[in-house]
Structures are given as C-alpha cells and as structure tokens.
N, C-alpha and C positions, 0 to 999 in steps of 0.2 A: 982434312976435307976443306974445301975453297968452294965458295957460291962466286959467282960473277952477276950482278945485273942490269940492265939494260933499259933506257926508259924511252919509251916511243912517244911521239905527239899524238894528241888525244884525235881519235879518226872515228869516223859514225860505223866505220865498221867494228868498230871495236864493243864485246858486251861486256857485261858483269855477269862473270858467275861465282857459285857458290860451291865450296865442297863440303862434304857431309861425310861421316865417319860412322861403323859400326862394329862391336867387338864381343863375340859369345865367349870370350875367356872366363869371366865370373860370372856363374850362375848363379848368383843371388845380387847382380848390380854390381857395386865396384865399392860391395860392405870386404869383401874380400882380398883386394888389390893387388889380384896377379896379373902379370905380364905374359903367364903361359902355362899351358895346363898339360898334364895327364890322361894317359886314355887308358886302362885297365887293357890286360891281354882277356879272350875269352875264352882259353881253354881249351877242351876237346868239342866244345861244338860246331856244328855246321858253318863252314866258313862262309858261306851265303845265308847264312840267318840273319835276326834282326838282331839277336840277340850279341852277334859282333861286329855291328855298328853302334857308334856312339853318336847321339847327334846333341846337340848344343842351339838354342836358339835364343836371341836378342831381341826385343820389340823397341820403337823409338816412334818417337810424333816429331812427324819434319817438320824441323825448324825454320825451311824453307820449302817453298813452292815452286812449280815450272818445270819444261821439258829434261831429259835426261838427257845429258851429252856422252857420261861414261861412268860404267861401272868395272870395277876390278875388285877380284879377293886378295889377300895376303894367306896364302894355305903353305905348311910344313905335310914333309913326308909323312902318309898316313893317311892325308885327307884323300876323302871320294868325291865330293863336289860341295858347293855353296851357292844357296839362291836367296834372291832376296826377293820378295811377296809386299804389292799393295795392301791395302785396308781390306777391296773388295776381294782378295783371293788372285788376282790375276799375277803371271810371273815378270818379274821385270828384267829378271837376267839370273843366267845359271851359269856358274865357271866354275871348269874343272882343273886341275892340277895336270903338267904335261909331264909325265916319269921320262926320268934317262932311261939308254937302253942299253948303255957302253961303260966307258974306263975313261976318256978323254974330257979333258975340264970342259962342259958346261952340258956333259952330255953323263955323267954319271948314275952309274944303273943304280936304281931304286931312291932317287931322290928326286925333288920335285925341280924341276928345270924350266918350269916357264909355265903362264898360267892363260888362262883364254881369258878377255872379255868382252862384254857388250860393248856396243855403241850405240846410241841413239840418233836420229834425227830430228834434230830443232826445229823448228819452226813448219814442220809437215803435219800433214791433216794425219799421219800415221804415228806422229812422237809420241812414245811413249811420257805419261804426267804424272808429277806427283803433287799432292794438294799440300801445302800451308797445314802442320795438323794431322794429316793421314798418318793413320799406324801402319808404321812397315816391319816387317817382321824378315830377320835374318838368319839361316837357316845353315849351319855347319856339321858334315857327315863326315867320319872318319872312321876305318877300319879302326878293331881289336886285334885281328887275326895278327900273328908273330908279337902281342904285345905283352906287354907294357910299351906306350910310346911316350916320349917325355920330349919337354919343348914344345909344346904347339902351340898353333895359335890360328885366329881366327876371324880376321878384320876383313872388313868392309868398306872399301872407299866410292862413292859416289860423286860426280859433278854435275848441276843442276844450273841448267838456264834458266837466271830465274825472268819473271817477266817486270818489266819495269816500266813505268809510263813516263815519254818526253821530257817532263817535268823534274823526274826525278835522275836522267840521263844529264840534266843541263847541270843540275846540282854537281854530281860526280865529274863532269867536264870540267865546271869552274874550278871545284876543289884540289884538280890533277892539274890542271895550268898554273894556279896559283904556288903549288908547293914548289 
C-alpha cells in the first residue's frame, strides 16, 4: 500500500476538522482487547425475536465539539444497523449495511457490500451539534439467526466541524506556512 500527499496553500476556505472514532467490540472497555467479536446462533427461536438480535453499545464524552460533517459505520455480515445517539436522546445518524444479492465481486450474496451514511450540514441553522463533553452513545445490532457469526465488528467513525475562533485560525495558518 502507497499514500501519496499533497499540500495546498493555506486558503480561508480551508477548515479544521476533527475525527472521532467508536467501537462496541469490548464490552467491558478495551480491559478485554479484541479486534472482533462473536455473536452466539439463537436456536429454534423466533427469527424476529429479540431474543435473536444481539445488540452491543459504546458511550464516549466527545472530545470534541461542533457541527457533524459525516458519519459512517464499519459493519461485517450479520449486522442489522448502527446508530449513534446524543446525550439528550436525539438520533444523529442510523447506517445500515447494504447485502449482495449476486455471485459477481462486489455484489456477493449475503455479504455486506456497502454501507449508507449520514451527512451533515455545517454551518446551517439545521447542523446537526455535538457539545464538547456530551455523551454519545453507539448502538450496534446484529442478527443470531444462522449463527454463530465470527469476525465482527463494530466501529464508528465520525467528522466534526469543530468551531474555532479567528484567532485560533491565524495560529494554524502561521504554523502550516511555516512548516
């Protein structure tokens, strides 16, 4: 694998932002430190029970503030959806997993092939915010039915406009022309 990159002159249209990261893999924090968990099969029950979904959830205090630009999950076969929730309960984005429906590579039946996300709008009276602080809570739901499923996983990535005042723009300008 090879990165290439590219460095632009510092321009006012240019912002700073910040990404944000969340992972329901270990339920008890990351005293456990897996990279990917198991979901038990559930047997002869009701395949629309609750009883065979497995859900998993994360809480985190954002370590940063300001409008949302994008969210995406990281979901393996098996998953039903992933939402992530403000403090106050409001939803800020729900992505579901897009299944194959075929045999042809990137369209493989029963494997996950592409995933929805949000997008936010910045700087609108309608952006979705998140506070400096605020507990957000991430919520991962996956089928039992046909299992045992093995490998999963359950990440959350976030990008957050954060807000920055003039002052602190000139800093970052100087510091990006300087280097």
């Amino acid at each position: 694998m090879q990165y290439t990159f590219e460095y632009v002159e510092w321009d006012s249209c240019l912002k700073p932002v910040n990404k944000v990261s969340l992972d329901v893999t270990n339920h008890n924090g990351y005293e456990e430190n897996l990279v990917e968990f198991t979901v038990d099969g559930c047997g002869d029950a009701d395949p629309n029970s609750d009883e065979c979904v497995d859900t998993r959830v994360a809480y985190l205090d954002a370590p940063r503030g300001g409008d949302v630009v994008h969210v995406v999950s990281h979901l393996h076969a098996a998953a039903l959806n992933a939402t992530l929730w403000g403090e106050d309960g409001r939803l800020l984005c729900e992505t579901s997993p897009i299944y194959g429906t075929g045999n042809e590579a990137g369209n493989e039946k029963g494997y996950v092939v592409g995933i929805n996300g949000c997008y936010g709008t910045p700087g609108t009276p309608n952006a979705l915010k998140i506070v400096k602080g605020e507990k957000l809570k991430y919520v991962v739901q996956s089928t039992k039915v046909n299992g045992p499923h093995t490998g999963l996983m359950g990440l959350a990535g976030f990008t957050i406009d954060e807000k920055v005042d003039e002052s602190e723009l000139s800093v970052l300008r100087t510091k990006v022309q300087d280097e």
